[in-house]
Biotite code that builds the C-alpha atoms (Angstrom):
import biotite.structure as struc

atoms = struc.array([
    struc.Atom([13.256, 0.255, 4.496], chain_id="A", res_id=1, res_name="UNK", atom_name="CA", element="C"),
    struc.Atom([12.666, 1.042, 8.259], chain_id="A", res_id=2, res_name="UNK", atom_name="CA", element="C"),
    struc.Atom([11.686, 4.735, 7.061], chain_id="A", res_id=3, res_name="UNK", atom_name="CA", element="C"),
    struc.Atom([9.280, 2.812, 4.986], chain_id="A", res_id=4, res_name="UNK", atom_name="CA", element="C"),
    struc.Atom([7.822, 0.906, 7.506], chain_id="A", res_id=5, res_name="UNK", atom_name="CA", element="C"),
    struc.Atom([7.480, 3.656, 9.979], chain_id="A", res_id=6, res_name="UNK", atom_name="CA", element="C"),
    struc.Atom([5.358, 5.580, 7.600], chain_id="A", res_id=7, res_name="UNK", atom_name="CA", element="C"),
    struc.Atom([3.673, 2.312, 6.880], chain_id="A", res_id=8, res_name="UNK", atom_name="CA", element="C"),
    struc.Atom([3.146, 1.770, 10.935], chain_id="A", res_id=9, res_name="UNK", atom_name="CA", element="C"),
    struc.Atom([2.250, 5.409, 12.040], chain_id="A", res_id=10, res_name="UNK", atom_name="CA", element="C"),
    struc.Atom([-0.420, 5.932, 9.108], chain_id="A", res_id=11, res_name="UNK", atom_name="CA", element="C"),
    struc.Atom([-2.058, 3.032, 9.445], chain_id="A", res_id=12, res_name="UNK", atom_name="CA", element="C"),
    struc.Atom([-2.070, 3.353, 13.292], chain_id="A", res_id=13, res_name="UNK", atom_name="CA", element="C"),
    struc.Atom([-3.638, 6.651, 12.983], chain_id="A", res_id=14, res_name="UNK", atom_name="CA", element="C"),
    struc.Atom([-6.088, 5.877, 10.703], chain_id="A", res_id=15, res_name="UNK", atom_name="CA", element="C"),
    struc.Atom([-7.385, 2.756, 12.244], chain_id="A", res_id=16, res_name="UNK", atom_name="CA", element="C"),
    struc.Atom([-7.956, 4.253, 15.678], chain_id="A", res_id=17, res_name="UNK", atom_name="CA", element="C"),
    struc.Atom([-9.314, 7.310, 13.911], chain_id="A", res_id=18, res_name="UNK", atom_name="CA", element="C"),
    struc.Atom([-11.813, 5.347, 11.597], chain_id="A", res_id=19, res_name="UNK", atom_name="CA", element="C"),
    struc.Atom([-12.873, 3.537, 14.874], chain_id="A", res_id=20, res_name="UNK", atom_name="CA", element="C"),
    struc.Atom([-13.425, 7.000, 16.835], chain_id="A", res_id=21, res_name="UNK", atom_name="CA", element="C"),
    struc.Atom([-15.188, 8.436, 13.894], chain_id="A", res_id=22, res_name="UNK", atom_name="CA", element="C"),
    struc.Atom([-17.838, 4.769, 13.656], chain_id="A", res_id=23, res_name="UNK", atom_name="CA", element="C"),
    struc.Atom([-18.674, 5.378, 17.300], chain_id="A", res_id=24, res_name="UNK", atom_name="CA", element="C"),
    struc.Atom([-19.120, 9.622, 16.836], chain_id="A", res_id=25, res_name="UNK", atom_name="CA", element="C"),
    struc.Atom([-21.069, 9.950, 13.542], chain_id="A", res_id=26, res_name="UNK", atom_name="CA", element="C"),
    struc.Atom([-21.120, 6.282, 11.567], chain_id="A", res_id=27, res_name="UNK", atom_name="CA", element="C"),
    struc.Atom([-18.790, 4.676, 9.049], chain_id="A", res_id=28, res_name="UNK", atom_name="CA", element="C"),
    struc.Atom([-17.924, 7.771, 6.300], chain_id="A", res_id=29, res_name="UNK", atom_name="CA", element="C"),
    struc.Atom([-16.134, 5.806, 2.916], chain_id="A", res_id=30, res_name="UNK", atom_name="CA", element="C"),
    struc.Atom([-14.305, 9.251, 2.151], chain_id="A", res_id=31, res_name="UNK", atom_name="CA", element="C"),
    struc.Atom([-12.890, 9.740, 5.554], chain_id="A", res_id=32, res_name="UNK", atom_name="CA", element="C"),
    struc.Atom([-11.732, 6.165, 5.505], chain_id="A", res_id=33, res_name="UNK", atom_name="CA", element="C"),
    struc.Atom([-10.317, 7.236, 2.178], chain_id="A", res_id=34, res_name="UNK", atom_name="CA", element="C"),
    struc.Atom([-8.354, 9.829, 2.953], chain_id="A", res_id=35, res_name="UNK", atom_name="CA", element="C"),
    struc.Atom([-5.899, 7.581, 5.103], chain_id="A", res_id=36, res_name="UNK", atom_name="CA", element="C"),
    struc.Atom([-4.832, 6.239, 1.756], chain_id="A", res_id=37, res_name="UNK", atom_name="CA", element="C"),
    struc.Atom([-4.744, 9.241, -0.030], chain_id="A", res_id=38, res_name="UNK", atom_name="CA", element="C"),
    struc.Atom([-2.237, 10.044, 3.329], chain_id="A", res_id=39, res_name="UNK", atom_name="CA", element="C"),
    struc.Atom([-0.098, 7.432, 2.721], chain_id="A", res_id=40, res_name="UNK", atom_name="CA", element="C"),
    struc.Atom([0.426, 7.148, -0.434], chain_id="A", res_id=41, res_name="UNK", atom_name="CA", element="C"),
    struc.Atom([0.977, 10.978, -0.648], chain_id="A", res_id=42, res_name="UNK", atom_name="CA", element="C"),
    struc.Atom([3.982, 11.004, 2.229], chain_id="A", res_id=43, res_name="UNK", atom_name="CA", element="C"),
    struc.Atom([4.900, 7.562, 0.360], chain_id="A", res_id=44, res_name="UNK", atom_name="CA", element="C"),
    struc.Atom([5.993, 9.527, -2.759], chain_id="A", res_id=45, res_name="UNK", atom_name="CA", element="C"),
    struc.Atom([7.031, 12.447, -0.701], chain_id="A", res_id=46, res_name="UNK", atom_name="CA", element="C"),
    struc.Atom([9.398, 9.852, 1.048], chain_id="A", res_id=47, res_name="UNK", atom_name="CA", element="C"),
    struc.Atom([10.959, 8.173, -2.408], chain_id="A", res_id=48, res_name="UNK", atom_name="CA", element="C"),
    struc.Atom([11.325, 11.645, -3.765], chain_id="A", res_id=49, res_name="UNK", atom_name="CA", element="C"),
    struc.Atom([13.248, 12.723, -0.464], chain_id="A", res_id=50, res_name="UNK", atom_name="CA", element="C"),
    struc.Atom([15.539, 9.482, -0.358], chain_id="A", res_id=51, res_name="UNK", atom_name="CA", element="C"),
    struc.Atom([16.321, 9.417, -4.249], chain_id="A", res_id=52, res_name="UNK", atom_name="CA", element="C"),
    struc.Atom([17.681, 13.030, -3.425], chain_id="A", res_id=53, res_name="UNK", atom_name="CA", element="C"),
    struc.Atom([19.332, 11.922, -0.633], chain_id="A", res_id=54, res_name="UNK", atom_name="CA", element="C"),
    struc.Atom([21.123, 9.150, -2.810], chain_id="A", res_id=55, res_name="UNK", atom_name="CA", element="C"),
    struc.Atom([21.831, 11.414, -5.539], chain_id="A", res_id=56, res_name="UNK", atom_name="CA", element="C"),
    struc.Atom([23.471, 14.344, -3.739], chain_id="A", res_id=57, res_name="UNK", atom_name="CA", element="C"),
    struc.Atom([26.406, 13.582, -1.309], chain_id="A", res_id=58, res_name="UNK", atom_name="CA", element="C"),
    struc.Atom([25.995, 15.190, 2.202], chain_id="A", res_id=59, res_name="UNK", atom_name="CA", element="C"),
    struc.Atom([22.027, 15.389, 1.702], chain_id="A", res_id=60, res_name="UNK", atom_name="CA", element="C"),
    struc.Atom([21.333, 12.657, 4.325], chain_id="A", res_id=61, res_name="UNK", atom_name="CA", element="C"),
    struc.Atom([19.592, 14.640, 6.568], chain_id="A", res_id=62, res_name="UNK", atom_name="CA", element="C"),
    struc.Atom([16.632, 15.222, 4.727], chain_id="A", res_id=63, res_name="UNK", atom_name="CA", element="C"),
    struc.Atom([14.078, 12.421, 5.288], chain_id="A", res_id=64, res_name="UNK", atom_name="CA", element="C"),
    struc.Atom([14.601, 12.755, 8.986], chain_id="A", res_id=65, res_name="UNK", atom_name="CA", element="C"),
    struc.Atom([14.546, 16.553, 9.434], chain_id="A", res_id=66, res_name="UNK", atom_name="CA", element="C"),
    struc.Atom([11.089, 16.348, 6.579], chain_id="A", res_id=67, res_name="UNK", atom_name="CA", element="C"),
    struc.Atom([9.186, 13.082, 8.105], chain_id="A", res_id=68, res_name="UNK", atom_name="CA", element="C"),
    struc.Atom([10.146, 13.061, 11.588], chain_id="A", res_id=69, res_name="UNK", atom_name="CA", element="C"),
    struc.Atom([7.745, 15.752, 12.352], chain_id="A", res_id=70, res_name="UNK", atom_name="CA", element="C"),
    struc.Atom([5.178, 14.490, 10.091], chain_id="A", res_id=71, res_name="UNK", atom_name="CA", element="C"),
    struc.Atom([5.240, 11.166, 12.668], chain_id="A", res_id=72, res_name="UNK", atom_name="CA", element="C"),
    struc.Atom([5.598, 13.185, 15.773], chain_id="A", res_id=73, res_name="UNK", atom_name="CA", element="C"),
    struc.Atom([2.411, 15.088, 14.739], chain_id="A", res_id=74, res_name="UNK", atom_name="CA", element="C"),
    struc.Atom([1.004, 11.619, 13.524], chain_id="A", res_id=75, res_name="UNK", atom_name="CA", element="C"),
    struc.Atom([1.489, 9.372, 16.963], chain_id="A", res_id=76, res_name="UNK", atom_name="CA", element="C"),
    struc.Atom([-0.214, 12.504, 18.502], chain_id="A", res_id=77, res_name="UNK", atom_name="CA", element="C"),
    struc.Atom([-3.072, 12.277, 16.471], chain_id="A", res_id=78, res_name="UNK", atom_name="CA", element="C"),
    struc.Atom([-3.263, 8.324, 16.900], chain_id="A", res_id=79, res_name="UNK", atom_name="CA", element="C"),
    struc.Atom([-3.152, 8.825, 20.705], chain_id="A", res_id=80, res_name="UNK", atom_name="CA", element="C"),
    struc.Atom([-6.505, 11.245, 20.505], chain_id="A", res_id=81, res_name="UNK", atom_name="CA", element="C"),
    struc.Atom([-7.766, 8.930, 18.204], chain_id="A", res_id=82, res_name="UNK", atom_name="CA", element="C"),
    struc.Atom([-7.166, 6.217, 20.303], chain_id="A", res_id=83, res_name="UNK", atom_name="CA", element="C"),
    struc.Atom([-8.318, 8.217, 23.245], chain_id="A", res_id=84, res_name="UNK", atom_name="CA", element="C"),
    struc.Atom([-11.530, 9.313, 21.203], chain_id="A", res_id=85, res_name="UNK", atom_name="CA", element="C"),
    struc.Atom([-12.739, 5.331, 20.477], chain_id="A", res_id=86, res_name="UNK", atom_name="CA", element="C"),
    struc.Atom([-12.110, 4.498, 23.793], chain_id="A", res_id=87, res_name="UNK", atom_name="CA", element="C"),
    struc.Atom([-8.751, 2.354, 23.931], chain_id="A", res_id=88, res_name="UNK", atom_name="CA", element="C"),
    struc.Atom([-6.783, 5.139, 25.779], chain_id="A", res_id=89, res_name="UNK", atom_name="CA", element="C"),
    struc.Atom([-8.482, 6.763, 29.023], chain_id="A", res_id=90, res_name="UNK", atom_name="CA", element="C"),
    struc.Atom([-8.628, 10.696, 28.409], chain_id="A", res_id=91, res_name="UNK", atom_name="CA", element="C"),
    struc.Atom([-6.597, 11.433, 31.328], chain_id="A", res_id=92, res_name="UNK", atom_name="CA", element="C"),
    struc.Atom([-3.763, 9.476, 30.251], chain_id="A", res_id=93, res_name="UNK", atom_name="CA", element="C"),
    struc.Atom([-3.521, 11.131, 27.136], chain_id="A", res_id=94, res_name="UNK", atom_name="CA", element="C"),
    struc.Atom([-3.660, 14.446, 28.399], chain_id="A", res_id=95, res_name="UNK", atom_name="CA", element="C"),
    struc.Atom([-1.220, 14.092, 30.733], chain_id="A", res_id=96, res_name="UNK", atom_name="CA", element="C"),
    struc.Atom([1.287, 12.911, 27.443], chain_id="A", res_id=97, res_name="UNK", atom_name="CA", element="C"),
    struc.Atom([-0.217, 16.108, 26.018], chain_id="A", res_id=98, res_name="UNK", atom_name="CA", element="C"),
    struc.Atom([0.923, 17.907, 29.516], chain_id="A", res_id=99, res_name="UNK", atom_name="CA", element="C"),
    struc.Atom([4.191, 16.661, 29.591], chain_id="A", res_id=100, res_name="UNK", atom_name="CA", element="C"),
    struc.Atom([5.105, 17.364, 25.496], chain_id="A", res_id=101, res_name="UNK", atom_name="CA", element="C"),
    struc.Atom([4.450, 20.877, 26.331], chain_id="A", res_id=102, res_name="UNK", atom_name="CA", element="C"),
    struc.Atom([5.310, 21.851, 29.694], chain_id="A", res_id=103, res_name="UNK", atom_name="CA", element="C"),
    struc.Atom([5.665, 24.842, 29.232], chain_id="A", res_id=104, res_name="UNK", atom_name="CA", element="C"),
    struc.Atom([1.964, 25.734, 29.025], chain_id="A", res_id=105, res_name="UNK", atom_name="CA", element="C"),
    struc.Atom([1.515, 24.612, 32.345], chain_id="A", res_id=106, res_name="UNK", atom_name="CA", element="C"),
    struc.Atom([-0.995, 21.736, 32.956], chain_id="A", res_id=107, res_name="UNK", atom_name="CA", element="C"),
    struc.Atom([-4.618, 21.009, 32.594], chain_id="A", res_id=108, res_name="UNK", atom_name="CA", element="C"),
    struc.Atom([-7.367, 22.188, 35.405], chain_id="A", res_id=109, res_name="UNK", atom_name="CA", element="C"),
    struc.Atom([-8.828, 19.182, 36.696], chain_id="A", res_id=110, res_name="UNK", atom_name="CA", element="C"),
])
């Protein structure tokens, strides 16, 4: 269930932030609004499938962590620009997050 509501949590996040961001760039778009459903429900099934598999086949457990986990990691990063883009996040703050995920591209010219 927690794999459930962590989907449930980091989709809805996202989307939220992003429909927020997307109101103050260019107006309220209905299909863009839509397509956070059509995201959730889609890793929703993808998420049954993976844990019916897992219950069915002995030693299999790995398989909704090592398939979703970066699906959220690349999810919260996308909710942070969101975030950033509507104005609840300063940019700065966000980019150094960005800065210190991948250090090994250096950091940002201020």
């Amino acid at each position: 269930i927690e794999q459930y509501l962590a989907l449930t949590a980091v989709v809805f996040i996202d989307g939220f932030f992003g429909t927020i961001a997307g109101i103050k760039r260019e107006g309220f778009k209905t299909y863009k609004a839509l397509r956070i459903l059509k995201t959730y429900f889609a890793w929703l099934i993808i998420l049954t499938t993976l844990l019916m598999v897992e219950k069915g086949f002995e030693g299999s457990g790995w398989l909704s962590e090592t398939i979703l986990i970066p699906f959220l990691i690349f999810q919260l990063i996308s909710a942070l620009k969101n975030a950033s883009m509507a104005g609840f996040i300063k940019i700065e703050e966000v980019n150094s997050i960005l800065d210190k995920i991948d250090q090994h591209k250096g950091t940002r010219k201020k």
